[in-house]
C-alpha positions as a Python dict, from the first residue, in 0.01 Angstrom:
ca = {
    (1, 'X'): (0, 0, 0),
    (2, 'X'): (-200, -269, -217),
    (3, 'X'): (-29, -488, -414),
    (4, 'X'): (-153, -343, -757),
    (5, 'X'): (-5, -32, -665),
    (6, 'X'): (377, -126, -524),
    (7, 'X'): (379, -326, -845),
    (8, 'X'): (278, -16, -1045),
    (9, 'X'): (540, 188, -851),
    (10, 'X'): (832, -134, -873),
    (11, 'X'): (762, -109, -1248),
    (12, 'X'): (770, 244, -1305),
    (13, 'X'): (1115, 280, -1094),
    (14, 'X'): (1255, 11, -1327),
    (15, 'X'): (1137, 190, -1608),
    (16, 'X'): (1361, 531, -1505),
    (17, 'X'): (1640, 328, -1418),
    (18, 'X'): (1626, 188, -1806),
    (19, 'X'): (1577, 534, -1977),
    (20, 'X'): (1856, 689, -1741),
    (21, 'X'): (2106, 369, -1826),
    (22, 'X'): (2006, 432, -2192),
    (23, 'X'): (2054, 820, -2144),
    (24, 'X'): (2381, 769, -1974),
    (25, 'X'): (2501, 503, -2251),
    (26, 'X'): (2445, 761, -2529),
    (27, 'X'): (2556, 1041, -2407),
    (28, 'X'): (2244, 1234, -2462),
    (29, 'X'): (2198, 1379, -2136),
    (30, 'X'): (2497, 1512, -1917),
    (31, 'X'): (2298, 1568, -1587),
    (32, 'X'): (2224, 1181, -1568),
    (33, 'X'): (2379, 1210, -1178),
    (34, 'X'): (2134, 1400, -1070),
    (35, 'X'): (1873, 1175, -1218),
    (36, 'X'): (2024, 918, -1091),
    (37, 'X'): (1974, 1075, -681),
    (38, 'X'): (1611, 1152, -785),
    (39, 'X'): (1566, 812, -900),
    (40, 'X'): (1738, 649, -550),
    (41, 'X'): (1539, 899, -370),
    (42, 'X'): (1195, 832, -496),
    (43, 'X'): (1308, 428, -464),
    (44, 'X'): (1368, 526, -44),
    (45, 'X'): (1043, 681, -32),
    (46, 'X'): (873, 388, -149),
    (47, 'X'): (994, 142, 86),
    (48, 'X'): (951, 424, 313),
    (49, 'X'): (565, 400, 270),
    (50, 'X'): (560, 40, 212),
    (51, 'X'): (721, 11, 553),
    (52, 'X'): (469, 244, 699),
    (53, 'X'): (116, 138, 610),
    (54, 'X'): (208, -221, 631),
    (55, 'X'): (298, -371, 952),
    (56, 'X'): (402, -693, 809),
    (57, 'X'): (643, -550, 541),
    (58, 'X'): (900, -457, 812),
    (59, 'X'): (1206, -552, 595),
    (60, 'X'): (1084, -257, 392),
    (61, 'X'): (1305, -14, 638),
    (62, 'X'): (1625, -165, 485),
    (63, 'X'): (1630, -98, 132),
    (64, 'X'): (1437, 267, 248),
    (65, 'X'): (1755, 400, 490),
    (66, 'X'): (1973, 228, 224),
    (67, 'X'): (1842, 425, -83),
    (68, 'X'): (1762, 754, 102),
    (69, 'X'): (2093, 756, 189),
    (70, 'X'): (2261, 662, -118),
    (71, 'X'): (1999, 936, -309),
    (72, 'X'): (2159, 1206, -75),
    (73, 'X'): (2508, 1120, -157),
    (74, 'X'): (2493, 1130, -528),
    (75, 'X'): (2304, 1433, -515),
    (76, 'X'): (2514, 1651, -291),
    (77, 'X'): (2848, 1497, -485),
    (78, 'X'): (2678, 1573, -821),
    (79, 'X'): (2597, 1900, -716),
    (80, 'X'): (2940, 1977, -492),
    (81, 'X'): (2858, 2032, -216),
    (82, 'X'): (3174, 2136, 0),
    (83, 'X'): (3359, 1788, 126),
    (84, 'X'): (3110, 1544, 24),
    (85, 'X'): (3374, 1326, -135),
    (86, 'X'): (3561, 1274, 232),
    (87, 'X'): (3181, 1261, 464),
    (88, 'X'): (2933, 1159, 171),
    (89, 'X'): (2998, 810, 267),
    (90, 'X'): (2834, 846, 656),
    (91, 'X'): (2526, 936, 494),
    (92, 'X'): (2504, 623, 314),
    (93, 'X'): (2601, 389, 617),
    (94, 'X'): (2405, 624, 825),
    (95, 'X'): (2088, 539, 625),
    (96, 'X'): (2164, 147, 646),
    (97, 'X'): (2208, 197, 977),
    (98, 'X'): (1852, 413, 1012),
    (99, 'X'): (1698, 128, 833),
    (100, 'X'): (1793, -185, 1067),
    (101, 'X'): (1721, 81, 1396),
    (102, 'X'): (1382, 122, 1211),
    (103, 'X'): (1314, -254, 1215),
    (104, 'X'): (1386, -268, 1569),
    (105, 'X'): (1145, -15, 1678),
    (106, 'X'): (869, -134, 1471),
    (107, 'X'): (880, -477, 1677),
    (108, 'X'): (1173, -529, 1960),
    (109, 'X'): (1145, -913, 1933),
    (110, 'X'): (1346, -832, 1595),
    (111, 'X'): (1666, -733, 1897),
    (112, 'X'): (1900, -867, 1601),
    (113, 'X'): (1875, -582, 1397),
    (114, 'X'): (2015, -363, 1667),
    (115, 'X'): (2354, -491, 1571),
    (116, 'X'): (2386, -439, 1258),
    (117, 'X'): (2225, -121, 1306),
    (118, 'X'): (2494, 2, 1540),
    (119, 'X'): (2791, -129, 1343),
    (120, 'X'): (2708, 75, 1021),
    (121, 'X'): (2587, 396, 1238),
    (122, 'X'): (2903, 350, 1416),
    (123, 'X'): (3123, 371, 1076),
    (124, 'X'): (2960, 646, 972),
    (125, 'X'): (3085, 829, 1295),
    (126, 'X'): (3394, 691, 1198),
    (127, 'X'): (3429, 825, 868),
    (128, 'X'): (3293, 1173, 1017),
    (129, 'X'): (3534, 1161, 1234),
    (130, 'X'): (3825, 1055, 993),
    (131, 'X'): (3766, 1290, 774),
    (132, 'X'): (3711, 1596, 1066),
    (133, 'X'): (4040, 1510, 1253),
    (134, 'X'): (4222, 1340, 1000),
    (135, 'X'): (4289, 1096, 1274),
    (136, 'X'): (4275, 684, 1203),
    (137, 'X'): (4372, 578, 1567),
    (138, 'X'): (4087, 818, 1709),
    (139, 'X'): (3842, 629, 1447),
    (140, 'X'): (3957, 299, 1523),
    (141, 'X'): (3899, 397, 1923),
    (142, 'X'): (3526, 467, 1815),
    (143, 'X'): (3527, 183, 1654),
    (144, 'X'): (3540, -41, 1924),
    (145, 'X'): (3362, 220, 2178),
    (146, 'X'): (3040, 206, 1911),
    (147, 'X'): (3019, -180, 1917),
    (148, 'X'): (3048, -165, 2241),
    (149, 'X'): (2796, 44, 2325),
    (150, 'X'): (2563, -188, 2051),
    (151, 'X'): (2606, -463, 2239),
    (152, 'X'): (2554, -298, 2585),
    (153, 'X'): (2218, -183, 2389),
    (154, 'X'): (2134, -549, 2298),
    (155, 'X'): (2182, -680, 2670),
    (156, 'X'): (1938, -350, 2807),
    (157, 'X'): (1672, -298, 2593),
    (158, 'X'): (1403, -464, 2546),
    (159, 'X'): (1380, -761, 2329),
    (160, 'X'): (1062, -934, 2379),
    (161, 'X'): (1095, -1317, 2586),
    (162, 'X'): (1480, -1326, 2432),
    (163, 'X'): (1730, -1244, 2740),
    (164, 'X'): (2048, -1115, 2609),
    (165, 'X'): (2247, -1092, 2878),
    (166, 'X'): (2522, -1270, 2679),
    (167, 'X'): (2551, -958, 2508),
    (168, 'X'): (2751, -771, 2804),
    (169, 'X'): (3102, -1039, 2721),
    (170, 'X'): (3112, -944, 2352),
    (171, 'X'): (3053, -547, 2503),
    (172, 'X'): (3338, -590, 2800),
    (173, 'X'): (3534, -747, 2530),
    (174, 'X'): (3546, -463, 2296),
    (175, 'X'): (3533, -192, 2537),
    (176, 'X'): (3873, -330, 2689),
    (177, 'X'): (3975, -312, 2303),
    (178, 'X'): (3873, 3, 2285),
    (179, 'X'): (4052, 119, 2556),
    (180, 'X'): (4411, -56, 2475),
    (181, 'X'): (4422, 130, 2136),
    (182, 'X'): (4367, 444, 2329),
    (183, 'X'): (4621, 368, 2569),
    (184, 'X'): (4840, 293, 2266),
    (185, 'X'): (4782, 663, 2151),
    (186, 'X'): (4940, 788, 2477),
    (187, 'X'): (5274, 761, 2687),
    (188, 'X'): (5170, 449, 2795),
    (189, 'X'): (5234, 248, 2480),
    (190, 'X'): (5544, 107, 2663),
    (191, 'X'): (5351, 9, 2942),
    (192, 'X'): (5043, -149, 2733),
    (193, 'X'): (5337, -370, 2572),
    (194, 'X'): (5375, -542, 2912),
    (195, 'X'): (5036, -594, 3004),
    (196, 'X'): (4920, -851, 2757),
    (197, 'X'): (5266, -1085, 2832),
    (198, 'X'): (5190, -1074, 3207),
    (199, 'X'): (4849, -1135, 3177),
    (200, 'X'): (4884, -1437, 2960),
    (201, 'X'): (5161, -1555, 3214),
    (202, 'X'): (4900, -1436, 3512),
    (203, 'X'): (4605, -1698, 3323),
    (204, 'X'): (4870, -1947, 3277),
    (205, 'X'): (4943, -1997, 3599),
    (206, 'X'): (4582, -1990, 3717),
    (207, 'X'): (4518, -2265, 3541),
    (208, 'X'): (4813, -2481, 3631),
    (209, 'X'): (4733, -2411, 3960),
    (210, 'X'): (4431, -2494, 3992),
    (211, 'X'): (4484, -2824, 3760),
    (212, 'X'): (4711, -2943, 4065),
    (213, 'X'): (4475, -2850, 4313),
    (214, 'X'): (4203, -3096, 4130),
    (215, 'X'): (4472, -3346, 4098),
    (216, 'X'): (4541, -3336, 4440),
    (217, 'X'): (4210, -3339, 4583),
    (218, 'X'): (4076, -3671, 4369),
    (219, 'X'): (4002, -3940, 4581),
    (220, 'X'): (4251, -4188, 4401),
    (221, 'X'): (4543, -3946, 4530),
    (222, 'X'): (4505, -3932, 4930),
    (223, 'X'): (4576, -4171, 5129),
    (224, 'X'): (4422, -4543, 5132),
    (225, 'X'): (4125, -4573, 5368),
    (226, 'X'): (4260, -4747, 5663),
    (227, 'X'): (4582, -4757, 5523),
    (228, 'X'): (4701, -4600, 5846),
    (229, 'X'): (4573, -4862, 6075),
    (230, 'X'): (4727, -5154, 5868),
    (231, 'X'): (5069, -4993, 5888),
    (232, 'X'): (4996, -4965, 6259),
    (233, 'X'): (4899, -5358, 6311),
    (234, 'X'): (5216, -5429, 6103),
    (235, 'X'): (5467, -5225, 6277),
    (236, 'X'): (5319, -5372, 6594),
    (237, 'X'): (5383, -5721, 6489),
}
C-alpha cells in the first residue's frame, strides 16, 4: 500500500470515528454500536492489507487480529446474538492472538511473538471453556496446559539461528502446574497436600548432603601429606 494511500485511509478512519463520537454524544443516532463494529472492522482490514502487500510492515498483523476481533464482538453483542456477553470476549483475545501467530509466520526469526500469541489464544479457550462448563478449576487447568504447550512450541519450531531449547524448563514447569491443579480437582487433593512438604524436605536434604560431601572431599580436610609417616618416626623414638 503506498504511503499516500494508508494516509488517505488513517485519515478517513479518524474521520468516522469523529462523526460516530459526535453522533453518539448527541444522541442523534441510536444504532451508533453497530457503526461502531463497521468502523473496527474496516480499521482490521486495513492493517490486514497493509500487512499483506508490505513485507516490512509486519507489526501490521497486531492491530489487524486486534480490531477484527474487537469489530466482531460489538457487532454480534449489538445485534444479540445468543451468549455473546459470556464467549464475545474469546473472539477478541482470539484475534490478538491471530495477530502475534501472524507475525510469526510471516518471518520465524520473530519466535517471540509465539508467546504472546499462545497466551491470549489460550484465554480465549479459557473463557470458551468457562463459560461452556461453568467450570473455573477446568479453565485454570488449560491455563497452564496452553502455556505449556506455547513454550513446548517455542523450543520446536523453527526460529531462525536462535536455539530455544531453554524454552522446555518454563514448559515442564507449567505442565507440572498444570497437572497439580488437576490433581487438586480429584480424590487426591489429600495426597497432593503431602507432596510439595516432602519434596521440599527431599531437595533439602540433597543439598545438605551433598554440601558435606564437598566439605569432606577438600584437600584442607584429609589427612596431612606424610602426616602418617611423622607419627610413625615419633612413636618409634
Amino acid at each position: 500500500m503506498p504511503r499516500r494511500t494508508a494516509t488517505i485511509v488513517l485519515g478517513a478512519l479518524l474521520l468516522a470515528a469523529g462523526v460516530l463520537l459526535l453522533l453518539e454524544a448527541t444522541g442523534l443516532m441510536e444504532a451508533v454500536g453497530v457503526l461502531w463494529g463497521l468502523l473496527f472492522l474496516a480499521a482490521g482490514a486495513a492493517f490486514g492489507v497493509l500487512y499483506a502487500t508490505d513485507p516490512s510492515k509486519w507489526w501490521a498483523a497486531i492491530p489487524a487480529g486486534a480490531l477484527l476481533g474487537l469489530g466482531v464482538l460489538v457487532l454480534f453483542d449489538e445485534i444479540g446474538v445468543p451468549g455473546s456477553q459470556q464467549w464475545g470476549g474469546a473472539l477478541f483475545l482470539g484475534g490478538g492472538g491471530a495477530g502475534f501467530a501472524a507475525v510469526y509466520l510471516r518471518d520465524h526469526r520473530r519466535w517471540w511473538a509465539l508467546i504472546p500469541a499462545g497466551v491470549l489464544i489460550t484465554l480465549a479457550l479459557q473463557a470458551l471453556l468457562t463459560a461452556a462448563a461453568q467450570e473455573e478449576q477446568a479453565g485454570g487447568v488449560l491455563f497452564f496446559v496452553g502455556l505449556a504447550v506455547t513454550f513446548a512450541l517455542v523450543a520446536v519450531l523453527p526460529t531462525g539461528a536462535a536455539r530455544n531449547r531453554w524454552a522446555w524448563i518454563p514448559a515442564a514447569a507449567l505442565a507440572v502446574l498444570a497437572a497439580l491443579i488437576a490433581l487438586e480437582a480429584t480424590a487426591l487433593l489429600s495426597a497432593v497436600s503431602y507432596l510439595w512438604p516432602l519434596a521440599l524436605i527431599a531437595a533439602g536434604g540433597y543439598l545438605i548432603v551433598q554440601a558435606l560431601r564437598r566439605r569432606h572431599d577438600a584437600p584442607g580436610h584429609g589427612p596431612a601429606p606424610g602426616s602418617g609417616s611423622t607419627s610413625h618416626a615419633a612413636r618409634d623414638r
